[in-house]
N, C-alpha and C positions, 0 to 999 in steps of 0.2 A: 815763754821761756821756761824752760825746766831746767834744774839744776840736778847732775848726776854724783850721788856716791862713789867711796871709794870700793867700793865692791864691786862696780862693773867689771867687765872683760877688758883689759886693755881702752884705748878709746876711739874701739869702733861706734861708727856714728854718732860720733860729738860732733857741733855744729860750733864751729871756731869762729870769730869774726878778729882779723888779723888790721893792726895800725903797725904801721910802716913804712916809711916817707923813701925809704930808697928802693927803689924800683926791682934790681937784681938781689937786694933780699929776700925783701918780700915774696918774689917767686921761689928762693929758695926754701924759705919759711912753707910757703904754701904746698912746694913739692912733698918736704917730712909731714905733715900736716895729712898729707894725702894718701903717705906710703902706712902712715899710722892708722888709716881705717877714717881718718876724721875727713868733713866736709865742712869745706871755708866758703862762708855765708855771706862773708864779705870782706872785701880790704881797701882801707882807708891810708892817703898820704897827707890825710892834714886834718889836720883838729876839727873842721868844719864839718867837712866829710863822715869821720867818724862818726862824730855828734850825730847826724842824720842817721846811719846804720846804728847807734846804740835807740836812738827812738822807735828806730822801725823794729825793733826786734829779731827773734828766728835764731838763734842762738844763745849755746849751753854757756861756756864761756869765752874770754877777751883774751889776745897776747898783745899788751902794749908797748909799743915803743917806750924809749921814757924823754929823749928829743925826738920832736915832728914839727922838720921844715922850719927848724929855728927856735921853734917854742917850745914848750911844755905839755903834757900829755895830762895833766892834773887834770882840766874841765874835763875830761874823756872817762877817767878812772872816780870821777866825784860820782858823775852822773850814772856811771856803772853802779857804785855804792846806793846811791839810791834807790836803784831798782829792785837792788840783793843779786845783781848778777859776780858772778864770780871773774879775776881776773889774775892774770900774771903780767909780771913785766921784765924786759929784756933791753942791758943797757950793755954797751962796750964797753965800760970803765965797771961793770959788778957791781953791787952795794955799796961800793963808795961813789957809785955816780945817782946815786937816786934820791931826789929830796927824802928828807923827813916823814912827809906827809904821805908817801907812798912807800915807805917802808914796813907796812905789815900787809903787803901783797908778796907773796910768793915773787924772787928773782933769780932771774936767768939772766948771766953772760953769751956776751955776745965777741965772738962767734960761740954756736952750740951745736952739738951733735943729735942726732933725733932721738937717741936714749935720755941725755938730759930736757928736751922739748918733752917728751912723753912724761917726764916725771914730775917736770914743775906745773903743767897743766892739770897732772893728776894731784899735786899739791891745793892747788887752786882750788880745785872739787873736793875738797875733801872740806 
């Protein structure tokens, strides 16, 4: 895993690994994702899942849901911190819907436009 600067170009080829338990987002997630120059390494609909794509690696940084599938995305974004991978997270309810414990990652609302996706990612990296 490489971790990229805010000094790159835009974020052509960032390797994104996208958690998102609802199906027609996540594709929409993955389409701006894709219009942005980035390549999605992988996408996860439940904690389990994820967990397997954050072991295997192959990507720069994470955009987390902050519920999957009921639960909580915390083991997802722990085990990211562990590694020094960089992440964002993306809730419907803003900063008032993200625990405590995940409030010094960069957030995104949800719905977002791919100008706000491109910024908070490049938050992320920074």
């Amino acid at each position: 895993m490489t971790s990229r600067g805010p000094a790159r170009e835009g974020l052509q080829g960032l390797r994104v690994l996208v958690v998102e338990d609802e199906g027609p987002v996540a594709m929409l997630i993955e389409d701006m994702l894709e219009d942005l120059g980035c390549t999605v390494v992988g996408s996860a609909a439940s904690v389990e899942a994820a967990m397997r794509l954050v072991d295997a690696g192959g990507y720069d940084v994470a955009l987390l849901d902050v519920n999957i599938a009921g639960g909580s995305v915390l083991p997802v974004a722990e085990a990211l911190r562990r590694r020094g991978a960089p992440y964002a997270i993306a809730s419907g309810y803003g900063p008032a819907g993200v625990p405590d414990s995940l409030r010094g990652a960069p957030i995104i609302q949800k719905p977002f436009r791919s100008a706000d996706l491109e910024a908070v990612l490049g938050q992320a990296l920074a």
